[in-house]
C-alpha positions in Angstrom: 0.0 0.0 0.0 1.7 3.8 -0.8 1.1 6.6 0.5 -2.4 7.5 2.4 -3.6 10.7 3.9 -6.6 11.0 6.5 -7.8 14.0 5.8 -11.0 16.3 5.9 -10.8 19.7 4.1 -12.8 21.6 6.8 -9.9 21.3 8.9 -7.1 23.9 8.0 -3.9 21.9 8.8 -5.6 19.3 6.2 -6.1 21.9 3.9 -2.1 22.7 4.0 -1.3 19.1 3.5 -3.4 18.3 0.4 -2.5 21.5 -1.1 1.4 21.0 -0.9 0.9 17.0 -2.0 -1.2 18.1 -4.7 1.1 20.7 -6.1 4.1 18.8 -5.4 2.7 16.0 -7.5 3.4 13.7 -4.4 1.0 10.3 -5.3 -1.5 9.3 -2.2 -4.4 7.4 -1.4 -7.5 10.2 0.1 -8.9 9.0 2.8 -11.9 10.8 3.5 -12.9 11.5 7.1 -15.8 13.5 8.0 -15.4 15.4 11.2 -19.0 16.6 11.4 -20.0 13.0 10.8 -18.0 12.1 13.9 -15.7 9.8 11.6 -13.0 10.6 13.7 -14.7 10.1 16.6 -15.1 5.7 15.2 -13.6 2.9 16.9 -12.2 2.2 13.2 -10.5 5.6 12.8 -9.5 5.0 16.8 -7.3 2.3 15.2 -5.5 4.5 12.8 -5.3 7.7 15.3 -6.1 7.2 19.1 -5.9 10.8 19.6 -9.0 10.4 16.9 -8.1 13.7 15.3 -6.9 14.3 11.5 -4.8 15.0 9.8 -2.8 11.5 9.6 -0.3 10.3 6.7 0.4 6.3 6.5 3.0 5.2 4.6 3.2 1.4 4.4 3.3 0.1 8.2 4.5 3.8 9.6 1.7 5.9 10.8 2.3 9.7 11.6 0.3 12.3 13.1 0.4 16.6 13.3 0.1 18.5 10.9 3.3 20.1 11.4 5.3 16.9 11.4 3.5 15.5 8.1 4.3 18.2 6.3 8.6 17.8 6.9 8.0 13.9 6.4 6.8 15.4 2.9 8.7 17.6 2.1 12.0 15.5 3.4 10.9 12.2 1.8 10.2 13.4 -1.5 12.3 15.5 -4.2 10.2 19.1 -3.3 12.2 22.1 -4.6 13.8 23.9 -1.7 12.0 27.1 -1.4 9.6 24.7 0.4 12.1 23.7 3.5 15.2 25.2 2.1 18.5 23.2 2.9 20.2 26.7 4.0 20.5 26.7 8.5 19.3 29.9 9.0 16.6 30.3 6.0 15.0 26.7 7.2 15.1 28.2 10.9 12.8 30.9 9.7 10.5 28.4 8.6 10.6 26.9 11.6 10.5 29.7 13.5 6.6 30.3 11.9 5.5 26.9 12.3 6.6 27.4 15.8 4.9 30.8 16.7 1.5 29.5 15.2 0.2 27.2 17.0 -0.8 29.2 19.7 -1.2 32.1 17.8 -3.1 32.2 14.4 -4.4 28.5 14.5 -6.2 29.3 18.2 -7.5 32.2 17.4 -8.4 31.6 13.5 -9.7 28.0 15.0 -11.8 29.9 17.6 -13.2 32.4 15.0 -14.8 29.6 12.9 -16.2 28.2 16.1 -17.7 31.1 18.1 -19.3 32.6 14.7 -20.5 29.1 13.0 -19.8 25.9 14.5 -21.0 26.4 17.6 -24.3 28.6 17.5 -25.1 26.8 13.5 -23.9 23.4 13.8 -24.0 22.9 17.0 -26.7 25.0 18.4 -25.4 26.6 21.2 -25.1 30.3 22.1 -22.0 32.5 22.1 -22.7 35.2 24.1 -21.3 38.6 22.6 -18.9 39.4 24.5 -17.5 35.9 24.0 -17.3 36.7 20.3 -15.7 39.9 20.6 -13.2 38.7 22.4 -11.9 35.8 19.9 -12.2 38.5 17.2 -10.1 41.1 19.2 -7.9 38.0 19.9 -7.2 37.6 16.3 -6.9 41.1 15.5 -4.1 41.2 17.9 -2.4 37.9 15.8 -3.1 39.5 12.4 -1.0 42.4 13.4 2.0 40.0 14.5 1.5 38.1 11.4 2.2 41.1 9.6 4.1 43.0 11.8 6.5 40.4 12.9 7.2 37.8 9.9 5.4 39.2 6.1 7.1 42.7 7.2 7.6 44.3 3.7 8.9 40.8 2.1 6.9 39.0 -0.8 6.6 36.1 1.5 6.4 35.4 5.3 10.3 33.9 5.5 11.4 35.5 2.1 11.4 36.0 -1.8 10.0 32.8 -2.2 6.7 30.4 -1.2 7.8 28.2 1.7 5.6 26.4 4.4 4.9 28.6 6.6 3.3 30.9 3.6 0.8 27.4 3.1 0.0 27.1 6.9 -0.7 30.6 7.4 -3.0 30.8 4.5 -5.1 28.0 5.1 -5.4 29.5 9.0 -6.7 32.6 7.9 -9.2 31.4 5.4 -11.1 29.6 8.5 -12.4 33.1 9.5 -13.1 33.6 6.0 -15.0 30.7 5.6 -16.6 32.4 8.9 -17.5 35.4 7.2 -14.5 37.6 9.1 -13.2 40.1 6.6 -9.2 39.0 7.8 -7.8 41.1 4.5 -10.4 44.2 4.6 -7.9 47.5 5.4 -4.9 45.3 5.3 -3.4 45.8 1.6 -0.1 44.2 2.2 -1.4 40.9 3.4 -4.5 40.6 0.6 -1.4 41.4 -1.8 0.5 38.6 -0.2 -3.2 36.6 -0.1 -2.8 36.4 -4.0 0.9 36.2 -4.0 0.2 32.7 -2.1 -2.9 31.4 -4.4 -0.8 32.5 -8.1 2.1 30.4 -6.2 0.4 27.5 -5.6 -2.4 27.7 -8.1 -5.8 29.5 -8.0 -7.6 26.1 -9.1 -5.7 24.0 -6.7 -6.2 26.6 -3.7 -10.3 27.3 -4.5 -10.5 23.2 -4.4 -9.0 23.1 -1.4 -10.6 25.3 0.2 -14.3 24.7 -1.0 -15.8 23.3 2.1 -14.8 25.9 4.3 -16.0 28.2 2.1 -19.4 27.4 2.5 -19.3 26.7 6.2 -21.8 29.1 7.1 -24.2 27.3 5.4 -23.3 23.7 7.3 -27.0 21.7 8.5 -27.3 21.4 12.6 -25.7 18.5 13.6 -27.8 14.8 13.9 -28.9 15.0 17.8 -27.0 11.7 18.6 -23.5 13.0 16.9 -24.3 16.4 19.1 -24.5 14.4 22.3 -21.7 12.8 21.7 -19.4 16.0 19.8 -20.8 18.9 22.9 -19.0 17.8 25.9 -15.9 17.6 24.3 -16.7 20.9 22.9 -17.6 22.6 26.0 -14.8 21.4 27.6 -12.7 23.0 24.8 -14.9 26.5 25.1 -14.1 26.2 28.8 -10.8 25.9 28.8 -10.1 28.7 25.7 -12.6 30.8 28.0 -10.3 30.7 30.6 -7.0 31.2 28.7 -8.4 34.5 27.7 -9.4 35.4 31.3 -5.9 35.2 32.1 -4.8 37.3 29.1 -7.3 40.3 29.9 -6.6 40.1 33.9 -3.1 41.3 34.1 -2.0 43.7 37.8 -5.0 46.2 36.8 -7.5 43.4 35.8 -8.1 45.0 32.4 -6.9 45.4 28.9 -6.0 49.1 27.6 -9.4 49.6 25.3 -7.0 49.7 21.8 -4.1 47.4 22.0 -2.1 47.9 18.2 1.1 46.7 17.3 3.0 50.3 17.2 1.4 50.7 21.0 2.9 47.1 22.2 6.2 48.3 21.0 6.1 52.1 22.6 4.7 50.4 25.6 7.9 47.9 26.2 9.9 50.6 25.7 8.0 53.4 28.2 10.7 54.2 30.9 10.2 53.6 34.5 8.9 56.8 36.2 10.9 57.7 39.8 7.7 59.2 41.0 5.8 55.6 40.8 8.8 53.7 43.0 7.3 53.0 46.4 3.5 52.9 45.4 3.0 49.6 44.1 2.5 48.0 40.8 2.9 50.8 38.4 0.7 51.5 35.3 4.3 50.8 33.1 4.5 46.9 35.3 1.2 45.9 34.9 1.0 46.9 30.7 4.5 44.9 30.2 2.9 41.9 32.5 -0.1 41.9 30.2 2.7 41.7 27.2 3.9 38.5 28.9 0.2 37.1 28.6 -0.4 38.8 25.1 3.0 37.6 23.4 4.6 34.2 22.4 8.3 34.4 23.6 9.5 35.0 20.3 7.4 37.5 19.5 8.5 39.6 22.5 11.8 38.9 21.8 11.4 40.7 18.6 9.1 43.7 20.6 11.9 44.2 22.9 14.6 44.8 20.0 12.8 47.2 17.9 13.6 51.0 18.6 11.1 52.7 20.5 8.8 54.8 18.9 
């Protein structure tokens, strides 16, 4: 048996994986698995991936799961050009460096967008309450601006001149809050222009087919009432424990978030000077913004916050 992938096209980490097979003309077997079915949720798929989540590649008798790990086995295992995962230390370690930052970043919060505005109250049937919702979307306004602040800068790519996986993981991310109905490129000309520098690169028909079914998740039926019984309290626990993530990112020394947080205001607020006449008085305005940085920011991107000049 060659190559198989377990994949379903709603999920964006799928997406990136049959896009780069596809247009890398690496051969595989497509093995359909319906998440809002519950297919992954079988005792048969159980036996393929305990963790009963997709994606999953199986190659003869080796079985591999993550999306992130798939997509090196790929790119390693077969003759990809380079601009993919190039060979050169510090130009694959930018790469890296993306598929790194992400997870926690633009996948939660581009993940959470497509739940709070569809999955939940449409397929689902459950409420989000407003506030809810304007947090995830506040959430991912603050990622957007890293995304473009941090790696796409003013290059044609995120790492450089040329296509490379982190430009494929990013893009499927952001087209879940498209599918949602979020308008992720509206008043953000560099990264639409990078949007169609990433679909010429790897092929408008390739990237519409990909990217069908999230495209009309908004119009998704409510979920059969057994699969819902046995899909919500997984959910829920999910909601629960993102709900309280974001508690602890809003609640810093003050117990509140400044009411605009922007990407040129993170960096002038790193930099803001200690003032003498706040020693002695407790935690200063200045200690409990950079606290709320440590909750906002991935390590990395800190890292960068604290190096830029200050404004």
């Amino acid at each position: 048996m060659g190559l198989e992938l377990y994949l379903d096209l709603l999920s964006q980490p799928c997406r990136a994986i049959y896009i780069f097979a596809k247009k890398n003309r690496i051969p595989f077997e497509l093995r359909t698995v319906d998440l809002r079915k519950g297919q992954h949720l079988s005792d048969t798929f159980a036996h393929v991936n305990p963790l009963q989540k997709v994606p999953v590649l199986k190659d003869g008798d080796f079985i591999l799961t993550e999306s992130v790990a798939i997509l090196l086995y790929l790119a390693r295992q077969y003759k990809v050009p380079d601009h993919w995962y190039p060979r050169d230390l510090q130009a694959c370690a930018r790469v890296d460096e993306y598929l790194a930052w992400q997870h926690t970043a633009l996948r939660r919060n581009c993940l959470r967008a497509l739940w709070h505005k569809v999955m939940l109250p449409v397929f689902l049937g459950e409420p989000v309450s407003p506030e809810m919702l304007a947090t995830t979307l506040a959430e991912l306004d603050m990622a957007l601006q890293v995304l473009e602040g941090k790696f796409l800068q003013d290059k044609a790519f995120l790492t450089g001149p040329h296509i490379s996986l982190a430009d494929l993981v990013a893009i499927t991310e952001l087209m879940h809050p498209v599918g949602a109905g979020c308008q992720v490129f509206k008043g953000r000309p560099n990264l639409a222009a990078w949007r169609q520098r990433v679909e010429a690169a790897v092929g408008e028909v390739l990237f519409q087919e990909a990217h069908e079914v999230i495209l009309k998740a908004k119009d998704s039926q409510p979920a059969d009432p057994t699969l819902k019984q046995k899909m919500l309290p997984k959910v829920l626990a999910m909601i629960q424990r993102e709900a309280k993530i974001s508690r602890e990112r809003k609640e810093g020394w003050s117990g509140r978030l400044p009411e605009v947080v922007t990407w040129s205001s993170l960096v002038a607020e790193v930099h803001r000077p200690t003032p003498a006449s706040t020693l002695g008085r407790g935690p200063p305005r200045w200690l409990r913004h950079r606290l709320l940085l440590l909750c906002l920011c991935s390590p990395g991107t800190l890292k960068f916050l604290l190096f830029q000049p200050p404004l």
